[in-house]
N, C-alpha and C positions, 0 to 999 in steps of 0.2 A: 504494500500500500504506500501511497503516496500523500505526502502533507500539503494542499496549497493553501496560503496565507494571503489572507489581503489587508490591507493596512489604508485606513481611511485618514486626509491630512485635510485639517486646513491652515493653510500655510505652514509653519514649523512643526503645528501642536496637531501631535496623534488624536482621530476623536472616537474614533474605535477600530474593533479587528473582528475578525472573523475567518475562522479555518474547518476544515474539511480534509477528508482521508480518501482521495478513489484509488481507484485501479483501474488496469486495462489488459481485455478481454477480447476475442471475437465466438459468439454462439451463434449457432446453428441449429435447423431442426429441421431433419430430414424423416420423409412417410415409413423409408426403407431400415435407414443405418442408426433411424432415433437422435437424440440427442450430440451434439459437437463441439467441442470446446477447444478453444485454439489451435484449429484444424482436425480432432483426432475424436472419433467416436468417444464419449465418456455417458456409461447409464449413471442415471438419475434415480437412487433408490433410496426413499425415507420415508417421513412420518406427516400430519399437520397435528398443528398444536392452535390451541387456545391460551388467550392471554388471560390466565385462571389461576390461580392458587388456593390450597384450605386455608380458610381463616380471613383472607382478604378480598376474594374473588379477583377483581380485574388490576386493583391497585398494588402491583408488584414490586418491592423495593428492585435497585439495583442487585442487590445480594443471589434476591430469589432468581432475577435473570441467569446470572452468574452459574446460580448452582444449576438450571433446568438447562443449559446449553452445555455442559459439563454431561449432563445425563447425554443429548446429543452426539457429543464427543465419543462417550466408550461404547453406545451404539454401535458408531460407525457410521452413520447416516450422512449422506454427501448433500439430501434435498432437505428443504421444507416447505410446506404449503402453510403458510400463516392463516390460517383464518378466523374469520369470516368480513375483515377488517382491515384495517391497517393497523400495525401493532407498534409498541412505543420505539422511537428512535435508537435505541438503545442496542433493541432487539437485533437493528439489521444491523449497528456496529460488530457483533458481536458475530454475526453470520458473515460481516467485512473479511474480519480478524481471522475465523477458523476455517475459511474456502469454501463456507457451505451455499449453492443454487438456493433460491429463494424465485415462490408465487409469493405477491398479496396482491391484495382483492378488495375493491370497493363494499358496501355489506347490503349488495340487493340480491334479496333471498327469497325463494320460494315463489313472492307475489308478483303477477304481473295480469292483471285482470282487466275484464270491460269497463270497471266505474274510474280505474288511473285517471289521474289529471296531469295535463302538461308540465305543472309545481313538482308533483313527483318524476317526472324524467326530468328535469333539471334541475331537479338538488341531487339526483345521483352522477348529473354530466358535474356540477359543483364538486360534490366529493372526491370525481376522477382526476378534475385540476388540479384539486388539493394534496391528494395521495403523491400523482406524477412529480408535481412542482416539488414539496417537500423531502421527495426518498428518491429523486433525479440522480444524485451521488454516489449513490449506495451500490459497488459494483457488485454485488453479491444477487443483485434483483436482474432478473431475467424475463420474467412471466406477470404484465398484469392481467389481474382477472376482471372480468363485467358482472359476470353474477354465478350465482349458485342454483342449483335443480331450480330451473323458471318452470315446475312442470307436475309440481308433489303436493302441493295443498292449497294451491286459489280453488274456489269452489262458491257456493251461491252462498255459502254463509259468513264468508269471508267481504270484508266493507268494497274489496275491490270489485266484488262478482267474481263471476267463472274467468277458468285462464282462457287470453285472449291470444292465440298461439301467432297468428299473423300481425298482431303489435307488439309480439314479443322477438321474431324475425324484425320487424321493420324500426324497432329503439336498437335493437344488436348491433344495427348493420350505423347507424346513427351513432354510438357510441364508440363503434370500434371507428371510424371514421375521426371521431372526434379525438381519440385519446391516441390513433397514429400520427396526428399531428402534434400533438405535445411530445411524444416520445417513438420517432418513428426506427429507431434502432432494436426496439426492444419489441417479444413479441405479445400481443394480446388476444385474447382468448373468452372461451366460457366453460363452465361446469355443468355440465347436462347429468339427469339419472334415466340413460335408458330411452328416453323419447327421440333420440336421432334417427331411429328406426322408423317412428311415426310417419305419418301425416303433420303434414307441416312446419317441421323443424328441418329440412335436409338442404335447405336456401339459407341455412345461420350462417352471418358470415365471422371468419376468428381468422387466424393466425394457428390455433389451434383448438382443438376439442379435447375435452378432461371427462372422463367418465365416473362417476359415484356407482360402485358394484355390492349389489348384497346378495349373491348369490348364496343360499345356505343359512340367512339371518333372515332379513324381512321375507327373502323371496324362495321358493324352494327346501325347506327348513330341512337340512341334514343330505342336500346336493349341493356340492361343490362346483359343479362341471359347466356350470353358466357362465363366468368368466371368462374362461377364453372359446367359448362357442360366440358369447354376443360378439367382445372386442375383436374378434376373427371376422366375424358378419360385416361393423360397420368398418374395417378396413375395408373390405372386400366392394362394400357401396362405395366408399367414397376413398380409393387409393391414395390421392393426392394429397389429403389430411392429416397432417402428425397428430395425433391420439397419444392419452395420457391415460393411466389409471386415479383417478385425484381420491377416494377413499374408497375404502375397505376395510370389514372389522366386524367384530362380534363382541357382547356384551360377554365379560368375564370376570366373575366372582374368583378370588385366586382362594378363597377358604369355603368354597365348594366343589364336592368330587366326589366321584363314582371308583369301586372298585375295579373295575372292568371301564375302560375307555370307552368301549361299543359300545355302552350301555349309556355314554353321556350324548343326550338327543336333544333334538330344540322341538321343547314346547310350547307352541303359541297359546294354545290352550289355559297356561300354568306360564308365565313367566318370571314367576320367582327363584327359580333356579336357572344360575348360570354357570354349567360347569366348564372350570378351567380345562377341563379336558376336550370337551367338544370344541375351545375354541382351540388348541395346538394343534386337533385335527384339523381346522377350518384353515389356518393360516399356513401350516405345512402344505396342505393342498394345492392355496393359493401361490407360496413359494415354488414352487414346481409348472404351474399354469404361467406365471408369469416369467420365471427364466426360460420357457419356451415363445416368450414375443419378442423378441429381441428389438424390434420396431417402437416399443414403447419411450416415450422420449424421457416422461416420471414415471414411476407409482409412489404413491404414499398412503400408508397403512393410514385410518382412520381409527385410534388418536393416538398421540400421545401417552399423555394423562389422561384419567379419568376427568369427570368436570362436571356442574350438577346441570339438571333439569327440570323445574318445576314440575311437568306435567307426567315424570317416569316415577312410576311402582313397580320394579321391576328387581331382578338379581339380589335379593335381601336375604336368601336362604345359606346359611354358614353350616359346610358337614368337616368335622373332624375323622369322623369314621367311615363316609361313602353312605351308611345308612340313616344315624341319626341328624333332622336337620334343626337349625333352631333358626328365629327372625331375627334379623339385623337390622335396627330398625336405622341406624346410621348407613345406612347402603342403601337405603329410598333416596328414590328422585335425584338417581347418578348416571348419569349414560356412562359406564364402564366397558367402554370398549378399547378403554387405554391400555398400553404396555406397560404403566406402569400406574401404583394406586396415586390419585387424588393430593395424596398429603405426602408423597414423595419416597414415601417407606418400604412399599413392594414391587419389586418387580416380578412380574408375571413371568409365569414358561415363557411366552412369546418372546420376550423381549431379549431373553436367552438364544433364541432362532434369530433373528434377525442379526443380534452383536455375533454369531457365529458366521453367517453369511456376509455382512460389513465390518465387521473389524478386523483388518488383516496385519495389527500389532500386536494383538495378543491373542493366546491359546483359552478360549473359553471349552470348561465343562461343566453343564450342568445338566442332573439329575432332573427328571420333569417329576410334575403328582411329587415334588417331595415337599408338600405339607400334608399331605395324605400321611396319618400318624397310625394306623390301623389295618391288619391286611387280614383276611380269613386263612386259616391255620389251614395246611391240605390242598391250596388250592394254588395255580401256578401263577407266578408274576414275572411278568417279563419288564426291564430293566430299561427305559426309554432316556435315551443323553443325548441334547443337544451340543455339538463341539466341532471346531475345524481343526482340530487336533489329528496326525496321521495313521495314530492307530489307540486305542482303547483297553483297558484290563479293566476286570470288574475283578473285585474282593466281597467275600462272605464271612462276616466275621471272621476277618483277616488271612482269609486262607483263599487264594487266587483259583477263580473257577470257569473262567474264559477269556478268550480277546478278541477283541476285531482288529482287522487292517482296516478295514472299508467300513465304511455307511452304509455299500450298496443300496442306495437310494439316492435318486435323480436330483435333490438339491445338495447332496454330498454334506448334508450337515445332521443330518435324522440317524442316529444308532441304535439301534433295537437289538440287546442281548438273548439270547436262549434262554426258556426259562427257567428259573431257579423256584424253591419252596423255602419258606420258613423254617429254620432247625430248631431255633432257640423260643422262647417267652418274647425277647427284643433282639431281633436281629440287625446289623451292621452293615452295609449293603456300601461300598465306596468303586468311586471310578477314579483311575489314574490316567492321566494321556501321555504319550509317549515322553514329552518335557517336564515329566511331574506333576501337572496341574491336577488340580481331586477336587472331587466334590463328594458326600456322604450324604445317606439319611438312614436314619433308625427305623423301624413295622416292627410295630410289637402287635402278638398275634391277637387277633380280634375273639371277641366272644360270645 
């Protein structure tokens, strides 16, 4: 990065100063080779986050940036999608400083209906001025956004009226217009869930399209395989479009779980149970679906952190044992589909997968289900390690009972040991990776 200073005189006497930090870049986004960064294919693979904290919500000291960009860092994570917003200046210093790709985004969301008034498309054209003018500097920004799913809940009960699809094409093509004149270096876009397919959305005009994917959450509960069937489709309509994945993610309780992973299913029925386990299957999947697009220019898991929600009752059921469950009643009204909890304390399996697949300075190994404190005596458990580590030994109260070289499994970072049984009352179960790195957990047999 680079320091420019300007120094305001009149006559002898300084009357103020003002300095700035950029850098210099050339990006690219191609339909085929994805993403380019001073000449050379580089993927774009990370998270978005909300500007949220326990205890304070949006008003974050410096410290707390500090520490949640830190969490970024041992990720691995090269992207982020800020949203829904523009996020404090701070935020994109800090993605300056550590090389990280950066979307943000104006915050028109969801509504775009028949009663809109022209006041509402120009205080969003205003905010776009404002974002551009303000965070112009900031070489770390790549991607601005126009909006978010224009496509998921206008409706006749909503003040706007129903979505009005063909003022939502005809403000697109008006804003993008508008904010490539403010910044016509950089590229601008929108966030769609799913309706490019439609009627009436295939005339949007972007720079790029971002896709919101729930396959296996909201949509298909316990099918994965939508993902890269849709994002294959709308390549396929419209070739010449660089495509993103902008979120992804399941609501994840890390102190609920099932004995058996098979057994962790999404019920829309009952959504008080969110087990940790259905979502490491959801995201494994997903990691696998998407190092086969190569073409994608981002993805970014959807979210971060946890972060609350008024209107969610959802994921409040805590099981120690797989069987017994109890209320949480501090886990209401949380969209938890973060990597990591809320208040900064847990990281989730997932987030063990992802820092295996982007962190290429250190050896991660961890143990999945290891807060699963309980195993039924007699019955087989097989030994699941997230790790980019080159090869694996499992120990049984300290007596070495297998290893792998390989993952054999297509994201190279999924290890699934042979089964083992409980011998003891509290057995010791430890993984070593070829450089020493361990991770342990205790099952004392269930009753």
């Amino acid at each position: 990065l680079y320091t420019i200073r300007v120094e305001l005189f009149k006559g002898k006497r300084m009357m103020d100063i003002a300095e700035t930090k950029v850098g210099y870049r050339s990006i690219e986004m191609d339909p085929e080779r994805g993403f380019i960064l001073n000449g050379r294919p580089y993927r774009l693979r990370g998270v978005a986050m909300h500007q949220d904290t326990d205890g304070k919500a949006s008003a974050l000291t410096l410290a707390d940036y500090r520490r949640d960009y830190r969490i970024v860092k041992e990720l691995g994570a090269n992207f982020l999608r800020l949203a829904h917003y523009p996020h404090n200046d701070f935020a994109f210093q800090l993605c300056d400083s550590l090389g990280i790709i950066v979307q943000t985004e104006v915050p028109w969301v969801n509504v775009c209906g028949t009663n809109a008034t022209q006041g509402y498309f120009n205080n969003i054209h205003h905010q776009m001025k404002e974002m551009v003018n303000n965070l112009y500097n900031h070489p770390s920004i790549a991607f601005w956004g126009m909006w978010n799913e224009l496509d998921t809940w206008g409706n006749n009960n909503d003040l706007q009226g129903p979505l009005d699809a063909e003022r939502v094409v005809r403000e697109t093509e008006r804003l993008y217009d508008f904010t490539k004149k403010l910044d016509p270096d950089r590229f601008v876009g929108f966030t769609d869930c799913s309706r490019l397919a439609r009627d009436g959305y295939q005339d949007l005009k972007g720079d790029f399209c971002s896709q919101n994917i729930y396959y296996g959450w909201y949509w298909t509960p316990n099918d994965f395989g939508g993902l890269s069937t849709s994002m294959k489709k709308l390549h396929e309509m419209k070739p010449d479009m660089p495509f993103n994945v902008s979120e992804y993610g399941v609501g994840i309780n890390p102190f609920c779980h099932v004995w058996n992973p098979a057994d962790a299913v999404r019920d829309k029925e009952d959504d008080s149970k969110h087990y940790e386990e259905y979502g490491n299957r959801f995201h494994e999947s997903y990691v696998r679906q998407i190092k086969a697009m190569p073409w994608l220019n981002f993805t970014s898991v959807w979210v971060l952190f946890d972060f609350p929600v008024a209107n969610r009752q959802e994921g409040y059921m805590d099981s120690e044992d797989g069987v017994k469950f109890v209320r949480n009643n501090d886990r209401k009204y949380m969209n938890d589909k973060g990597l990591v909890t809320r208040d900064r304390q847990t990281r989730k399996d997932v987030f063990y997968l992802y820092k295996s697949l982007w962190n290429k300075e250190e050896t991660t190994v961890h143990i999945t289900s290891s807060r699963l404190k309980y195993f039924p005596a007699g019955e087989e458990l097989r030994i699941k390690v997230y790790s980019n580590a080159k090869y694996l030994t499992l120990y049984q109260n300290g007596r070495m009972v297998s290893r792998l070289t390989s993952s054999e499994e297509s994201s190279g970072v999924v290890w699934t040991f042979p089964a083992v049984r409980l011998k003891t009352a509290e057995d010791t179960l430890r993984v070593v990776s070829n450089n020493g790195v361990t991770d342990e957990i205790t099952l004392k047999k269930a009753k």
